[in-house]
C-alpha positions in Angstrom: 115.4 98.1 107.7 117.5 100.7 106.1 117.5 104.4 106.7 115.6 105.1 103.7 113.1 102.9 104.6 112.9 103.7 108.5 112.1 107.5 107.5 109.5 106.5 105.2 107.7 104.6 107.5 107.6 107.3 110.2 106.6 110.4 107.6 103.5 107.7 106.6 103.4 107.0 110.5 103.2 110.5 111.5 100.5 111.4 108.9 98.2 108.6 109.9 98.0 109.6 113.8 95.8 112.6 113.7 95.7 113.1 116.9 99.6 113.4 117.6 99.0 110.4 120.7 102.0 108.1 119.0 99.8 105.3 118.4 97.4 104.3 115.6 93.9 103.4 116.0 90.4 103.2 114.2 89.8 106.8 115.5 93.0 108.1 113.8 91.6 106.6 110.3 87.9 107.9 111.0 89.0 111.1 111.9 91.2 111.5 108.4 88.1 110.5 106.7 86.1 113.4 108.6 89.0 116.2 108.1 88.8 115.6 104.3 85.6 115.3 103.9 85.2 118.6 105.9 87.8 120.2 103.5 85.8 119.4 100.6 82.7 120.5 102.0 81.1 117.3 101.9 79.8 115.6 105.1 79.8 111.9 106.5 76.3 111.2 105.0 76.9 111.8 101.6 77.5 108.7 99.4 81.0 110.0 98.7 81.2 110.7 102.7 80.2 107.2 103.8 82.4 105.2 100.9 85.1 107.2 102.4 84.6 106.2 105.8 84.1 102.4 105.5 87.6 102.2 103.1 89.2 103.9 105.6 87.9 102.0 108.5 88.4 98.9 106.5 91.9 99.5 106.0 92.7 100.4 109.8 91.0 96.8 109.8 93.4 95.4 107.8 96.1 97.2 109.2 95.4 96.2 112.7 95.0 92.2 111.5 98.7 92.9 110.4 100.4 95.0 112.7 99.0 95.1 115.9 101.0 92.2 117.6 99.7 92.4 121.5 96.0 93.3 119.9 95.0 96.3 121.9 93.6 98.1 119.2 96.6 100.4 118.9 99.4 100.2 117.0 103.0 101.8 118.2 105.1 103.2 116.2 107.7 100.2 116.9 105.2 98.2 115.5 104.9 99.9 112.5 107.9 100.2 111.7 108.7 96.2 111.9 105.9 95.9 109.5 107.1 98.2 106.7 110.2 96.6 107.7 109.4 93.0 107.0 107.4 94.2 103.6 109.2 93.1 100.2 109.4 96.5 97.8 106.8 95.8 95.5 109.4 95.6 92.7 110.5 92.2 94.2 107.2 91.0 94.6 105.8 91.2 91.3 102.9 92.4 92.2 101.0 96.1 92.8 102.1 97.8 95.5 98.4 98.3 97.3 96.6 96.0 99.0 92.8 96.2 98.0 91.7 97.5 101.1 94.3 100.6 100.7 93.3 100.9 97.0 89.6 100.8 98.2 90.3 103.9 100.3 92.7 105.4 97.5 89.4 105.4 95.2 87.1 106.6 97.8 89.5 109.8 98.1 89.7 110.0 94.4 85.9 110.2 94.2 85.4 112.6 96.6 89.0 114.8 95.0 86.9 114.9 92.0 85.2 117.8 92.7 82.8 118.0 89.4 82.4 114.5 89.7 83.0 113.4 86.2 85.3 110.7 87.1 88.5 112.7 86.2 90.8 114.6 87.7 93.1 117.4 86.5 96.3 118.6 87.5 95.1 120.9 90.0 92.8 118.3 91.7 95.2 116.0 92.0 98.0 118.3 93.7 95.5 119.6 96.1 94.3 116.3 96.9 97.8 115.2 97.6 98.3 118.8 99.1 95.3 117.6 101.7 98.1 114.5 102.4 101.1 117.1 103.2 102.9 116.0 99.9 105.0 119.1 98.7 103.4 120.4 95.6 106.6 119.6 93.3 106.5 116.2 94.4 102.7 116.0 93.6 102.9 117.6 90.1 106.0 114.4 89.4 103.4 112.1 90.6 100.7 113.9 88.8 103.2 112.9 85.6 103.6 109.8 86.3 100.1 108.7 86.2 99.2 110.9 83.1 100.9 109.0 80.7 98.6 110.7 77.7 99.5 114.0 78.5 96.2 115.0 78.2 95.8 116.7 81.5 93.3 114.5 83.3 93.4 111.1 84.8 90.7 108.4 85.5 91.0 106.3 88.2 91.9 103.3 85.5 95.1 105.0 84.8 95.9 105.8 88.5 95.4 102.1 89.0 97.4 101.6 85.9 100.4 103.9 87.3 100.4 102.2 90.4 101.3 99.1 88.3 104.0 100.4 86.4 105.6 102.5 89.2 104.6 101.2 92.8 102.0 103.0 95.0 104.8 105.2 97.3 105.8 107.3 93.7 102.1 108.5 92.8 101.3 109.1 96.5 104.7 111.1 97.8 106.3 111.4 94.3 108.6 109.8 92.5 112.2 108.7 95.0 110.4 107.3 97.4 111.6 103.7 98.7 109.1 101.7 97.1 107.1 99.9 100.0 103.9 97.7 99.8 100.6 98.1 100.9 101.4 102.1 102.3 97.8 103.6 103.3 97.3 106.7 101.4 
């Protein structure tokens, strides 16, 4: 895997462990649920709470299906890192660059980023949303760009979806330069 890659994988790596232990596990995708739920002042019991929850659990799920090789319910950052490794970009592939159980979770976090609820976000939701995910505010506002392809300063989740298409998953969740990978978790 090249350089580019490698540090990719452990940035996305290092923001999915929670907890700071090294490894992944369901507890590291709960407790990201939890933490932005909290932020938004919304609790695990709300609708938006509990579809949060379940996506994310669902994609540790997947995750664990696919990367967890000796299947202790933890997965190593060597691990990891031969997964992203082994993924084509999603340029080669032909295909979007999120699996549905990663989009699933994408669209829970969109729901619950909408603050009013009216199925949009602007601008400013969006970069605090990916401000919640540690992306630099520059690189949020480029993404932000990239998936507001009307200008109009507000984006549905059918033109996130439709961004993701047309430039890869990594560019609207880190920004635009990032080495395009498949199936990141968001």
């Amino acid at each position: 895997m090249g350089t580019e890659r490698l540090a990719a994988a452990d940035k996305i790596f290092d923001r999915l462990d929670t907890d700071g232990d090294g490894v992944l596990a369901a507890d590291d995708y709960r407790a990201s649920a939890d933490k932005m739920l909290q932020s938004y002042g919304m609790g695990p019991s709300s609708p938006k709470g509990r579809a949060l929850i379940e996506a994310n659990l669902a994609v540790w799920q997947r995750q664990a299906e696919l990367v967890d090789r000796d299947h202790d319910g933890r997965i190593t950052r060597e691990e990891y890192r031969e997964w992203v490794g082994s993924l084509p970009p999603a340029s080669s592939s032909g295909r979007p660059s999120g699996s549905p159980e990663v989009m699933a979770a994408l669209h829970a976090q969109f729901n619950v980023a909408d603050r009013d609820g009216d199925g949009l976000m602007d601008r400013r939701e969006f970069v605090a949303w990916r401000g919640f995910k540690l992306v630099p505010e520059e690189a949020a506002e480029a993404a932000f760009a990239l998936v507001d392809a009307d200008r109009d300063g507000a984006i549905s989740w059918d033109d996130f979806n439709g961004a993701e298409q047309r430039h890869g998953l990594a560019a609207l969740l880190y920004g635009p330069g990032w080495p395009s990978l498949s199936d990141l978790p968001g």
